[in-house]
C-alpha positions as CSV (number, residue, x, y, z in Angstrom):
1,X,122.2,76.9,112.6
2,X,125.9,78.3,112.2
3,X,127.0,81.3,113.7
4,X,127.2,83.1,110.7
5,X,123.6,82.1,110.3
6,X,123.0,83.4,113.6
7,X,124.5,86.8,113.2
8,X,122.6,87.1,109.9
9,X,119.6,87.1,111.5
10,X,120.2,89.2,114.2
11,X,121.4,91.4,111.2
12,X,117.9,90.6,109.5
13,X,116.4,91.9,112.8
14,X,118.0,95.2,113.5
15,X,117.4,96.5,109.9
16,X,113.4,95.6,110.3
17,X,113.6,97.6,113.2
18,X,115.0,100.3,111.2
19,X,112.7,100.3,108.7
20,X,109.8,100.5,111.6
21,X,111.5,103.4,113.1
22,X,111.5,105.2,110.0
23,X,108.0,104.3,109.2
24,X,107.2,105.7,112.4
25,X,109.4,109.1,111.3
26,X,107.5,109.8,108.7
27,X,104.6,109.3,110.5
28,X,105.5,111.9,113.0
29,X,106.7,114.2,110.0
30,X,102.6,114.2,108.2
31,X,101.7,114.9,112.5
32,X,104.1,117.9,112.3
33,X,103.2,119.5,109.0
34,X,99.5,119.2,110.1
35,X,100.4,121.3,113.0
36,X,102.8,123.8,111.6
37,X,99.9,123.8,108.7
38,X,97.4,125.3,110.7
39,X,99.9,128.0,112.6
40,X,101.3,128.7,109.2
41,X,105.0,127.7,110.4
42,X,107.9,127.2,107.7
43,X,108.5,123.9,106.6
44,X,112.4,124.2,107.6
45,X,113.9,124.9,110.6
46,X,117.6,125.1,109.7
47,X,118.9,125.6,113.3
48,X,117.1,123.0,114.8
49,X,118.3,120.6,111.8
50,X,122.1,121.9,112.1
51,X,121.6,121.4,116.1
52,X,119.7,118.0,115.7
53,X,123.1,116.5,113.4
54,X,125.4,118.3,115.5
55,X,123.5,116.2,118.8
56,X,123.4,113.3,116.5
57,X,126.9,113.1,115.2
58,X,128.0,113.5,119.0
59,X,126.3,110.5,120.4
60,X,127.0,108.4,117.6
61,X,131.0,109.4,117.9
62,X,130.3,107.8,121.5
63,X,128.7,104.6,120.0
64,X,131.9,104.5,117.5
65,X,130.3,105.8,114.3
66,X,132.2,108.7,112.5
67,X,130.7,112.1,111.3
68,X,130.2,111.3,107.8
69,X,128.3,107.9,107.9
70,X,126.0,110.2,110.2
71,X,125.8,113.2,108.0
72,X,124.9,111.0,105.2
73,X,122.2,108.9,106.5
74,X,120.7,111.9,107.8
75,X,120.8,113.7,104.8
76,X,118.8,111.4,103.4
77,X,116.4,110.9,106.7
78,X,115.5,114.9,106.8
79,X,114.9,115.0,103.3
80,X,112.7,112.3,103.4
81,X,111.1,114.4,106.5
82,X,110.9,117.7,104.3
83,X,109.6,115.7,100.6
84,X,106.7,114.5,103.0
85,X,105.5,117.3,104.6
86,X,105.8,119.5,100.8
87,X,103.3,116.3,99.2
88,X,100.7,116.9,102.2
89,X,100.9,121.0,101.4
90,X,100.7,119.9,97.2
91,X,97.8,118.0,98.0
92,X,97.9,115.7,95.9
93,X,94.6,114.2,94.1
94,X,95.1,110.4,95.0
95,X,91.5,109.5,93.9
96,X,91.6,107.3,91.0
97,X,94.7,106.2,88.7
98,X,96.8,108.3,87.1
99,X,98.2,108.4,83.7
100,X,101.9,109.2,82.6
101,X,103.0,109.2,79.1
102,X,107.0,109.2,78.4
103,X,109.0,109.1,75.4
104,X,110.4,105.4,74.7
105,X,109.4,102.2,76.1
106,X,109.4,100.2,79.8
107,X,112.8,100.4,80.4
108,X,113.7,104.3,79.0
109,X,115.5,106.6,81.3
110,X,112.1,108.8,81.1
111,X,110.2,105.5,83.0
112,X,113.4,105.7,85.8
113,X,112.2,109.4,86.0
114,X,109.0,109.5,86.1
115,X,108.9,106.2,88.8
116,X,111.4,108.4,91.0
117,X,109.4,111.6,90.9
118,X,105.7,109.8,91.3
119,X,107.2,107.1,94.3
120,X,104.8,107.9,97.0
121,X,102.2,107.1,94.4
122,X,103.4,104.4,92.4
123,X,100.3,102.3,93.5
124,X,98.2,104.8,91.7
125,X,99.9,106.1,88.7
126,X,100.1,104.0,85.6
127,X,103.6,104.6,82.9
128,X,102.3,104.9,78.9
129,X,105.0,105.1,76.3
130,X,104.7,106.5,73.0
131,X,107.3,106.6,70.2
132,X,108.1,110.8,70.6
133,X,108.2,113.8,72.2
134,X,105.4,115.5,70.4
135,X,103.1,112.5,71.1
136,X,104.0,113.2,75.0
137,X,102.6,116.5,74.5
138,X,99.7,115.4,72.4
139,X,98.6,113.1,74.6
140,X,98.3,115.2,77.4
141,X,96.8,118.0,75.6
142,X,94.4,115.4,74.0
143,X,93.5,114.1,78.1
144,X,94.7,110.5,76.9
145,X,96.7,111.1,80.5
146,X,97.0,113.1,83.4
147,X,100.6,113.8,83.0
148,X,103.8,114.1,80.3
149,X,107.6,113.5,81.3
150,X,110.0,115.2,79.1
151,X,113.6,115.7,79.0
152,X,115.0,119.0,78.5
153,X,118.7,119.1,79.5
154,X,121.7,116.9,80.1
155,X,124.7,117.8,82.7
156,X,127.1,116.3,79.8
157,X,125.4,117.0,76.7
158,X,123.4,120.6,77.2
159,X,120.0,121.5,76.2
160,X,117.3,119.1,74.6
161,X,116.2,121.7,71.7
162,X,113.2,119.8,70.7
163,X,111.5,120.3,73.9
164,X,111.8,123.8,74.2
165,X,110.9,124.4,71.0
166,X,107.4,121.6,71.8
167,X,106.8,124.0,74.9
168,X,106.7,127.0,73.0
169,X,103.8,126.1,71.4
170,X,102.2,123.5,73.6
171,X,98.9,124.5,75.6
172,X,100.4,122.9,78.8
173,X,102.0,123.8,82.2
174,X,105.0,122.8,84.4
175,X,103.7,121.3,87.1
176,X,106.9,119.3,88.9
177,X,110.5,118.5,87.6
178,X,113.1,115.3,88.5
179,X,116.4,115.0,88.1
180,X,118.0,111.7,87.6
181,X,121.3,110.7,87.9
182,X,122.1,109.2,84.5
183,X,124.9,105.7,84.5
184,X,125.3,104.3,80.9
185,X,125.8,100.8,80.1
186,X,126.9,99.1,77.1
187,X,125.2,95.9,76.3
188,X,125.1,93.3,74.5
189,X,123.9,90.0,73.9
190,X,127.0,87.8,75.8
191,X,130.2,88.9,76.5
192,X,132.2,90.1,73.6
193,X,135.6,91.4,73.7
194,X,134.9,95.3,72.6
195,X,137.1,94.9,69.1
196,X,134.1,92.5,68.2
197,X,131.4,95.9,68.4
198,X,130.6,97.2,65.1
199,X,127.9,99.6,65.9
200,X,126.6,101.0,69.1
201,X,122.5,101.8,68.9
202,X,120.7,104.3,71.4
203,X,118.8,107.7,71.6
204,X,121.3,110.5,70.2
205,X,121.5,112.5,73.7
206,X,122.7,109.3,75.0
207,X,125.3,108.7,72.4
208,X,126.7,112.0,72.8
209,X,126.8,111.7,76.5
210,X,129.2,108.9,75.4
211,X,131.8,110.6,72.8
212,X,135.0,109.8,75.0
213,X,134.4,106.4,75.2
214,X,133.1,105.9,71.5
215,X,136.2,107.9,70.6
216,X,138.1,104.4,71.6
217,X,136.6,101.9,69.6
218,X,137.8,103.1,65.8
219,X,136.3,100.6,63.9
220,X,132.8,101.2,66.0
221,X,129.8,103.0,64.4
222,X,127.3,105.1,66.4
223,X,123.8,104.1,65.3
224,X,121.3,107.4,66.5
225,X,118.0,105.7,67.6
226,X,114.7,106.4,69.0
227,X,114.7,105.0,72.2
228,X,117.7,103.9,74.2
229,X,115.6,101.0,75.7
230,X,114.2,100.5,72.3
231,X,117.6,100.3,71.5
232,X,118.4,97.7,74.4
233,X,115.4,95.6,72.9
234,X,116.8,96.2,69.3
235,X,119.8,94.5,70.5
236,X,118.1,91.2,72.1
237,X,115.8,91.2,69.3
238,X,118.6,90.7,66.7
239,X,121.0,88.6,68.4
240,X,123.5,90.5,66.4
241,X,126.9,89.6,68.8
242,X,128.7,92.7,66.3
243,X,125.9,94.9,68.3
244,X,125.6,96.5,71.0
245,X,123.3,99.3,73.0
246,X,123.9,102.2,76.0
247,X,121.4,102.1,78.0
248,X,120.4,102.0,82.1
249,X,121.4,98.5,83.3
250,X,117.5,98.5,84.5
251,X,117.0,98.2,80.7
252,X,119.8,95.6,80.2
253,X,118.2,93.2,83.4
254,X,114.9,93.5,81.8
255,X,115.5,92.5,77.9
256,X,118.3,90.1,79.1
257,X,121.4,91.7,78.2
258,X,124.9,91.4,79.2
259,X,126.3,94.4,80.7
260,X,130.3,95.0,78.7
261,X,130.9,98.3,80.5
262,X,129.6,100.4,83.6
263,X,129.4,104.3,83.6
264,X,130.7,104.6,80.5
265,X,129.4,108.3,80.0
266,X,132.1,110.8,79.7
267,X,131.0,113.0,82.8
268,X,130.8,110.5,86.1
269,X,128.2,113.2,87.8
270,X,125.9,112.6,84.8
271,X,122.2,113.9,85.4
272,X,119.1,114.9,83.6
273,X,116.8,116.8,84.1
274,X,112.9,116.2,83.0
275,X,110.0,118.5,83.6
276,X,106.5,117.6,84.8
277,X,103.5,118.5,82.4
278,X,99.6,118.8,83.0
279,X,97.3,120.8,81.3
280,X,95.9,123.0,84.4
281,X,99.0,124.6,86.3
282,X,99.1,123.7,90.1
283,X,98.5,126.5,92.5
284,X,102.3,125.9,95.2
285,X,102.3,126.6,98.9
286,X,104.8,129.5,98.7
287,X,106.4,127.8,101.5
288,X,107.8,125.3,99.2
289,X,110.7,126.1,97.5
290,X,109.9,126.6,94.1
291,X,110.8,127.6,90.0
292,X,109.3,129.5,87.8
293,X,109.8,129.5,84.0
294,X,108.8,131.4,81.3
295,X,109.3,132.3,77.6
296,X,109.2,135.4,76.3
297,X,110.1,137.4,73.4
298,X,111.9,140.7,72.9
299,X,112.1,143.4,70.5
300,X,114.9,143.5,67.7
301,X,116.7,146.6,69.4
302,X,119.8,147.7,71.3
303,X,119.4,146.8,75.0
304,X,116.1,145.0,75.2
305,X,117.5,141.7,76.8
306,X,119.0,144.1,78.8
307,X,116.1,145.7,80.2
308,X,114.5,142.4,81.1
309,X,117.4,141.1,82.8
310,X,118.0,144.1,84.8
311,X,113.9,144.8,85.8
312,X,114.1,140.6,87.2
313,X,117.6,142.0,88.9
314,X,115.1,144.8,90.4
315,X,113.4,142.2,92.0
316,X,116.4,140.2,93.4
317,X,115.1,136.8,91.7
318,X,117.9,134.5,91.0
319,X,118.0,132.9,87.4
320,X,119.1,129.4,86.9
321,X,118.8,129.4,83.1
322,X,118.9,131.4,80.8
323,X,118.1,129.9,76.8
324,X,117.4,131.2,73.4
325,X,116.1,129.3,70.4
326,X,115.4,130.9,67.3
327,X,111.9,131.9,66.3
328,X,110.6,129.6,63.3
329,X,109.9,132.1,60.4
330,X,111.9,135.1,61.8
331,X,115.5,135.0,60.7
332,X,117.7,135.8,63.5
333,X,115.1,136.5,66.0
334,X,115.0,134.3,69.7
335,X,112.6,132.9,71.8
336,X,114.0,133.5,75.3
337,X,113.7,130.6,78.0
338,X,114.2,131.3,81.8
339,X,114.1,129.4,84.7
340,X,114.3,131.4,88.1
341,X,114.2,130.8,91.9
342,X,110.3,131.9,92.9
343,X,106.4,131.3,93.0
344,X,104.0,133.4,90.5
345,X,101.9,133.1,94.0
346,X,104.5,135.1,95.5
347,X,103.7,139.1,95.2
348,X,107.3,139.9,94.7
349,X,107.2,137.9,92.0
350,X,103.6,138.4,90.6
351,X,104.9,142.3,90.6
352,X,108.2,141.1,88.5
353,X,106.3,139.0,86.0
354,X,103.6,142.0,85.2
355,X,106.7,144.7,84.7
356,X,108.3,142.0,82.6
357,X,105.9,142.5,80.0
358,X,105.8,146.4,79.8
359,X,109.8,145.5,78.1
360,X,108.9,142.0,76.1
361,X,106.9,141.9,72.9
362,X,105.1,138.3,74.1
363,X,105.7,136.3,77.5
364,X,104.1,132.9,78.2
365,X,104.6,131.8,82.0
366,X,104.9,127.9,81.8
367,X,104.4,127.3,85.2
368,X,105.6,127.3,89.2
369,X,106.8,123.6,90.3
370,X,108.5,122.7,93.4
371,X,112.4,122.6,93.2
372,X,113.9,119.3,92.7
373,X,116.9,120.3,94.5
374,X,116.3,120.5,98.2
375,X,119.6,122.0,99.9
376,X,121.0,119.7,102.7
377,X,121.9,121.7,105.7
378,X,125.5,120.9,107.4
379,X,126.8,120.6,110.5
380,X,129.8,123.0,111.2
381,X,133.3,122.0,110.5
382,X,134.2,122.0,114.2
383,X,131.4,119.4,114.9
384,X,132.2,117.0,112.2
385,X,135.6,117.7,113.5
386,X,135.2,116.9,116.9
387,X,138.0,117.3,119.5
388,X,141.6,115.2,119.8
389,X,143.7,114.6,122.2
390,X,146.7,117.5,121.5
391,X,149.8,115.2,121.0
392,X,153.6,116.1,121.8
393,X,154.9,117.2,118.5
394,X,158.9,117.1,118.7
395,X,160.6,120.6,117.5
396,X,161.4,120.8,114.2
397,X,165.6,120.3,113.4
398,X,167.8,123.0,112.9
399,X,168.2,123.3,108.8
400,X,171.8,123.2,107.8
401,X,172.7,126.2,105.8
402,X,172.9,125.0,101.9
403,X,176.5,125.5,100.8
404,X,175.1,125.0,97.2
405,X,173.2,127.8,96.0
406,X,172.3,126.6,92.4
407,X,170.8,123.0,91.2
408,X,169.4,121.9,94.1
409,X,169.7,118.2,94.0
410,X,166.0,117.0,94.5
411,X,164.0,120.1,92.9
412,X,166.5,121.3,90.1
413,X,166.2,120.8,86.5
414,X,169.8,120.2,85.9
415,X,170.0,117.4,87.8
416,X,166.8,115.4,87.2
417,X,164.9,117.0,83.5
418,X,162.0,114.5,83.4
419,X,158.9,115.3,86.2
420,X,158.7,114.0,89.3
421,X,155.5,111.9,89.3
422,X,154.2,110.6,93.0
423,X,151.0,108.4,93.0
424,X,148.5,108.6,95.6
425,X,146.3,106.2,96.0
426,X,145.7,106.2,91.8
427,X,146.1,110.1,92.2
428,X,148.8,111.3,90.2
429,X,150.8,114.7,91.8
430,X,153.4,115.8,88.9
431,X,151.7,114.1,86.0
432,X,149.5,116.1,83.4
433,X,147.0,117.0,84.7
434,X,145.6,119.7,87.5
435,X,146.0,118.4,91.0
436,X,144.0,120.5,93.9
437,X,145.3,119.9,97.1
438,X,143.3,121.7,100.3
439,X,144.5,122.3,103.6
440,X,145.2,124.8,106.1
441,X,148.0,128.1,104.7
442,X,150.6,126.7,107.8
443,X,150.6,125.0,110.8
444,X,149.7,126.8,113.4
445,X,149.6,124.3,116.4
446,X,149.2,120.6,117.4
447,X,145.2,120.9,117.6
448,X,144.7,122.5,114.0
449,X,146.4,119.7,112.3
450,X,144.3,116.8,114.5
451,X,141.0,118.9,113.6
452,X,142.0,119.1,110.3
453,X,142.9,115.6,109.6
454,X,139.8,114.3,111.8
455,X,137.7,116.3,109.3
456,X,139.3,114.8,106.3
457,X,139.0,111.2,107.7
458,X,135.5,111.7,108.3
């Protein structure tokens, strides 16, 4: 065995203990929820979890690992910590298997979803695809499954219409939502040069989540289709090398594609966001942080969205979205979709929801689901900072008094016309576009400066 060999293993070694340390984490974390459970204690403790990263990022500076790498993995620990304890308060049924229909086919960015939100159960839960949207909601309404996965809006490309208009009239309830964060891939069947693409196949939220980069291939054609991974199998299907598909390299691996292009979608934090559906709603621990969304409708007068907005504003609850779509039949007339930070179980918001419809003409509550989004806490900036050495700064020099007064020689127009463009690092200071540049209004001493650039290392 060579040394490399050698350190591999002990490599080998320390991650298994890793992974039995955070076993044994979570374990602690179902003994803790138990406990806080029976006294009714709040999941979160948020001064215990800023003091535990503070303690955290302090011995590990000692052990020479830096804030951030911390921070990060701790995130991601904690989280873990808080997702486990809000399952054991959801009580989940995990007698029997599970069904999940989603639109598409093994491969579909609905499948990613719907494997990310049901993880802790994937031994249970079994993935159905069926060739719409409608037949998600059919088949759950129907009791072919337990569950239906949808898609209702896009970071890049907005609001999925057809969903809210299926959830107006579906007999179903909200039960959960995921977000996914959504990296396109072009694929084909080998490695063309990108002049050779004629068309470019996949589901038309996924095209349009694309535009920039379709906007430079002229002689390409966008091809709307059902399904992006029934686009991706299109593709292998054919053998058409004037083809090609976007879809989630998980889709390219499994039909045997060549991937031409990463992340090609025009907004790199690209995420969508699907909702969980069952027909019974599920009754929430109000200590989990949850959303509530409704529909409702409102009379055709002056100042009736008004009066809705303001009586939820009465109640301090926080919307996160707000959307209309217009009422089939009813020219000019909207449906009204909201999302809001709450729990029907709540009484504040119970109260908010029975006012709501003294001022609407019709309200359907779609369900309370656990938020996706579980906020990370932060250590302060003077931990993640940490402490420096102060070093001897020399005094500035004296400025010499500027004999000339106009056309300075470095900053003035009439001596250089063109802009001054400095690269940094691929960031470009003076060029087109809007640079943002953070940092402190002066320096004020030795030790703000060594803070400051600690924290930005870090």
């Amino acid at each position: 065995m060579d040394e490399v060999d050698k350190i591999r293993n002990e490599i080998n070694s320390v991650d298994e203990r890793i992974l039995e340390a955070l076993a044994n984490r979570r374990k602690l974390a179902e003994q803790i929820i138990q406990a806080k459970d029976h006294l009714g204690t709040p999941i979160r403790d948020l001064l215990r979890e800023e003091q535990l990263l503070a303690d955290l990022i302090a011995k590990g500076r000692s052990q020479g690992l830096d804030a951030h790498l911390i921070t990060r993995v701790f995130h991601e620990i904690i989280d873990d910590s808080i997702r486990s304890q809000q399952l054991h308060l959801l009580n989940y049924d995990k007698t029997g298997l599970k069904r999940v229909a989603f639109q598409g086919i093994e491969g579909a960015y609905s499948e990613l979803a719907g494997r990310k939100y049901f993880a802790p159960f994937l031994d249970l839960t079994l993935f159905a695809g069926v060739d719409t949207l409608e037949q998600v909601i059919n088949a759950v309404e129907d009791g072919d499954v337990d569950y239906g996965l949808l898609p209702v809006e896009n970071t890049a490309a907005g609001s999925i219409n057809e969903v809210y208009d299926l959830l107006s009239i579906a007999q179903l309830s909200i039960v959960g939502e995921e977000v996914l964060r959504v990296e396109h891939c072009l694929l084909a069947v080998d490695e063309v040069p990108l002049a050779n693409i004629r068309q470019i196949y996949s589901h038309p939220q996924a095209l349009a989540e694309c535009m920039k980069f379709m906007a430079k291939l002229p002689n390409c054609q966008a091809m709307p289709y059902a399904d992006s991974a029934m686009a991706v199998k299109k593709i292998k299907e054919e053998k058409d090398p004037n083809s090609a598909a976007i879809g989630s390299e998980e889709a390219g691996k499994l039909y045997g594609l060549k991937v031409l292009r990463r992340n090609i979608e025009d907004q790199q934090n690209n995420f969508t966001r699907f909702l969980v559906l069952a027909k019974k709603p599920s009754a929430v621990d109000i200590r989990i942080p949850c959303k509530t969304s409704l529909i409702m409708s409102i009379s055709h007068e002056e100042g009736s969205l008004l009066k809705a907005l303001s009586l939820l504003h009465e109640y301090k609850i926080n919307l996160s979205k707000l959307e209309s779509r217009p009422i089939p039949g009813m020219p000019f007339q909207y449906l009204f979709y909201i999302d809001f930070e709450g729990n029907v179980a709540e009484a504040r918001v119970a109260e908010a929801i029975e006012k709501l419809r003294s001022v609407t003409t019709s309200l359907k509550v779609l369900g309370s689901y656990p938020a996706e989004h579980r906020s990370k806490t932060s250590p302060r900036i003077e931990i993640l900072a940490g402490s420096a050495p102060e070093a001897e700064v020399e005094p500035p020099a004296p400025v010499a008094e500027k004999k000339e007064k106009v056309g300075y020689k470095l900053a003035s127009r009439a001596h250089k016309p063109d802009d001054t463009i400095i690269s940094v690092r691929g960031v470009k200071i003076g060029g087109p576009g809007f640079v943002v540049i953070a940092g402190p209004c002066a320096v004020e001493s030795p030790e703000q400066i060594h803070k400051c650039a600690r924290y930005v290392r870090e």
